[in-house]
C-alpha positions as CSV (number, residue, x, y, z in Angstrom):
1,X,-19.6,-18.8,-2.2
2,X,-19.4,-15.1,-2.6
3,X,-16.4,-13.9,-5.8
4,X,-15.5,-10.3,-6.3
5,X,-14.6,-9.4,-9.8
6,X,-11.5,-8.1,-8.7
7,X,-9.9,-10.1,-11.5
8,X,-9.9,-8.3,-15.4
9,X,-10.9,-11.6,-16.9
10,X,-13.6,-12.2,-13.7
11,X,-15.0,-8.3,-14.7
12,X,-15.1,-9.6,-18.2
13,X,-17.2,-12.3,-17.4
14,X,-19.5,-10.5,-15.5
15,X,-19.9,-7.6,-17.9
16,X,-21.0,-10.4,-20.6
17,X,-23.2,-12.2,-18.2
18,X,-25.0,-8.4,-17.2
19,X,-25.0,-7.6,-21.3
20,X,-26.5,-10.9,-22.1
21,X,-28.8,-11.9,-19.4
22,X,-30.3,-8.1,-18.9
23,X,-28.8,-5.7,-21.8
24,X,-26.5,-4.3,-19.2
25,X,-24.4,-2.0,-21.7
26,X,-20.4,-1.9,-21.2
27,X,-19.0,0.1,-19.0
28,X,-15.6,0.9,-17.7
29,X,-16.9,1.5,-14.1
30,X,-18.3,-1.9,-13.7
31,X,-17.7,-3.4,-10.2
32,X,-19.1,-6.8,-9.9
33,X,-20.0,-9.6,-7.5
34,X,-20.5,-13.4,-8.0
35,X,-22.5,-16.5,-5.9
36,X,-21.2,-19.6,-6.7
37,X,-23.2,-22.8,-5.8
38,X,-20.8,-24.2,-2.6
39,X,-21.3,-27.6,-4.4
40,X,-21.1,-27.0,-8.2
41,X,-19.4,-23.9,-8.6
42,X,-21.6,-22.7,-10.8
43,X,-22.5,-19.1,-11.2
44,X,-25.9,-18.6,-9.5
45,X,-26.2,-14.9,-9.1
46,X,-24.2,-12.0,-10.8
47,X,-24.5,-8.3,-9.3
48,X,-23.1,-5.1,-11.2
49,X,-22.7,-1.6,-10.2
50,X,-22.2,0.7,-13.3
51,X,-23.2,4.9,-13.9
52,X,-20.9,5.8,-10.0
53,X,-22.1,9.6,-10.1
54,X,-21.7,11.2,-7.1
55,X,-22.7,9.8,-4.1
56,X,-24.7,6.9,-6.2
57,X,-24.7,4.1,-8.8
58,X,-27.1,1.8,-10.4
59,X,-27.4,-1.8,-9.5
60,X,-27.7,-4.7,-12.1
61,X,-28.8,-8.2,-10.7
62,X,-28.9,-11.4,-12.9
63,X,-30.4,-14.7,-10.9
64,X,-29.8,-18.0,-12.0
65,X,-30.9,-20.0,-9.0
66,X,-34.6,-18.5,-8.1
67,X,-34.7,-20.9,-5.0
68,X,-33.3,-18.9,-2.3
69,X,-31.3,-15.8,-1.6
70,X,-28.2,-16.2,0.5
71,X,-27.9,-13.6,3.2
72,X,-24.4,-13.2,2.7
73,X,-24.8,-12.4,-0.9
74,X,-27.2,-10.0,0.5
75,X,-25.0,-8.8,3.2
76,X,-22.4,-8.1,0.6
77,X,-24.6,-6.9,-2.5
78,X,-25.2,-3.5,-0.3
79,X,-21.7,-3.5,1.6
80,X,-19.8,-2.8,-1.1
81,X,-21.7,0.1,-2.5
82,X,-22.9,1.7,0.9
83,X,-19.6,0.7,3.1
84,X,-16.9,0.3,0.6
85,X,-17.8,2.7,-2.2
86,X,-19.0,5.6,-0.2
87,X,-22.7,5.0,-2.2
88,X,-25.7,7.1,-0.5
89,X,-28.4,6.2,-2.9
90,X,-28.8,2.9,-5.0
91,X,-30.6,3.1,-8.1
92,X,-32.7,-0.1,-10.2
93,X,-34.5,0.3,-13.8
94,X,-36.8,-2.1,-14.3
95,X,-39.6,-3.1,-16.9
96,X,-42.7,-3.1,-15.1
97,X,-43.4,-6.3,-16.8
98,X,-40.8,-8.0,-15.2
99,X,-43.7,-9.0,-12.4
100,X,-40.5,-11.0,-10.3
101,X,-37.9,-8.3,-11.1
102,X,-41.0,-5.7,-9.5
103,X,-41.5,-7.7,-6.8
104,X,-38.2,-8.7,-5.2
105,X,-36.5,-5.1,-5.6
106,X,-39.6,-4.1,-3.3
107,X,-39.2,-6.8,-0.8
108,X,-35.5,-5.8,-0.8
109,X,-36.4,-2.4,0.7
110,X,-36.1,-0.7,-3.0
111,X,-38.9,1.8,-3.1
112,X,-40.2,3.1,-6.6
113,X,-39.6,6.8,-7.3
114,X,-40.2,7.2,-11.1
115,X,-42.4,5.9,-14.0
116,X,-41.6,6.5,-18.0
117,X,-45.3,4.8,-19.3
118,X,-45.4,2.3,-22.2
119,X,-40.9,2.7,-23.1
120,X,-39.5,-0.5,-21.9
121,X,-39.4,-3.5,-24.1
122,X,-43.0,-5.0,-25.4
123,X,-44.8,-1.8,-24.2
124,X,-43.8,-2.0,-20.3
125,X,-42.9,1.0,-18.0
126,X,-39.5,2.0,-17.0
127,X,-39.6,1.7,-13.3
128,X,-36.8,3.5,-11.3
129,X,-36.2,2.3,-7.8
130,X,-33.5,3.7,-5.3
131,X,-32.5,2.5,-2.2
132,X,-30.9,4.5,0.4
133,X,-28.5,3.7,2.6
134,X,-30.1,4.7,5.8
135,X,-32.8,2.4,4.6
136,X,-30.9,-0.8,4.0
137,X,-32.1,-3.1,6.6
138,X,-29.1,-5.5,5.2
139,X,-26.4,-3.5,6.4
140,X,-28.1,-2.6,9.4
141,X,-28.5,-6.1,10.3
142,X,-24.7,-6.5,10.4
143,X,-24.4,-3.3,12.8
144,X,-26.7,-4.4,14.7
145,X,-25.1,-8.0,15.1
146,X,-22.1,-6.3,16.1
């Protein structure tokens, strides 16, 4: 079940979950989106969008459930920045030993632009990724749908 964190104390929540989970600092331009497990309503996935500069922002993605990825969460995860926030480029940091974290932002259509060697945590690389929105084969799929 997809949430917005339209809600102060739902923004909260997710700023605390980012923080904790990935060392997501504060930020007063957080926008946020839940899953909820349909059956348990349990918080399964938790996406933030902090650093809105311009025409883009960086995206933040905590998973609790590794099994599957809905495809409305993913319908919705590139909506609201490329449809509803007027986004052009997405940008992800990653630690390059995050072997999971490298590999899904790449089958998500995230393509690496940058490397800073050896000054992540426990001697990893700082991977940047961006995705653009001509690119997004999420939001395409809806058009094309249509």
């Amino acid at each position: 079940m997809l949430i917005a964190a339209n809600a102060p104390e739902l923004k909260q929540l997710a700023a605390e979950i980012l923080q904790k989970e990935i060392g997501v600092q504060p930020s007063a331009d957080l926008q946020a989106l839940f899953w909820a497990s349909p059956k348990t309503n349990e918080i399964e996935w938790c996406i933030g969008y902090t650093s809105f500069l311009g025409k883009t922002c960086q995206i933040h993605v905590v998973i609790f459930n590794k099994k599957y990825t809905p495809r409305k969460l993913l319908w919705a995860a590139f909506d609201y920045p490329f449809n509803q926030a007027g986004v052009e480029t997405l940008i992800g940091i990653v630690n390059s030993k995050n072997d999971l974290a490298m590999k899904y932002d790449q089958n998500l259509g995230f393509k690496e632009v940058y490397r800073f060697e050896g000054v992540h945590d426990e001697g990893g690389d700082v991977v940047v990724f961006e995705m653009k929105k001509k690119d997004c084969r999420f939001i395409k799929e809806l058009k094309d749908a249509a």
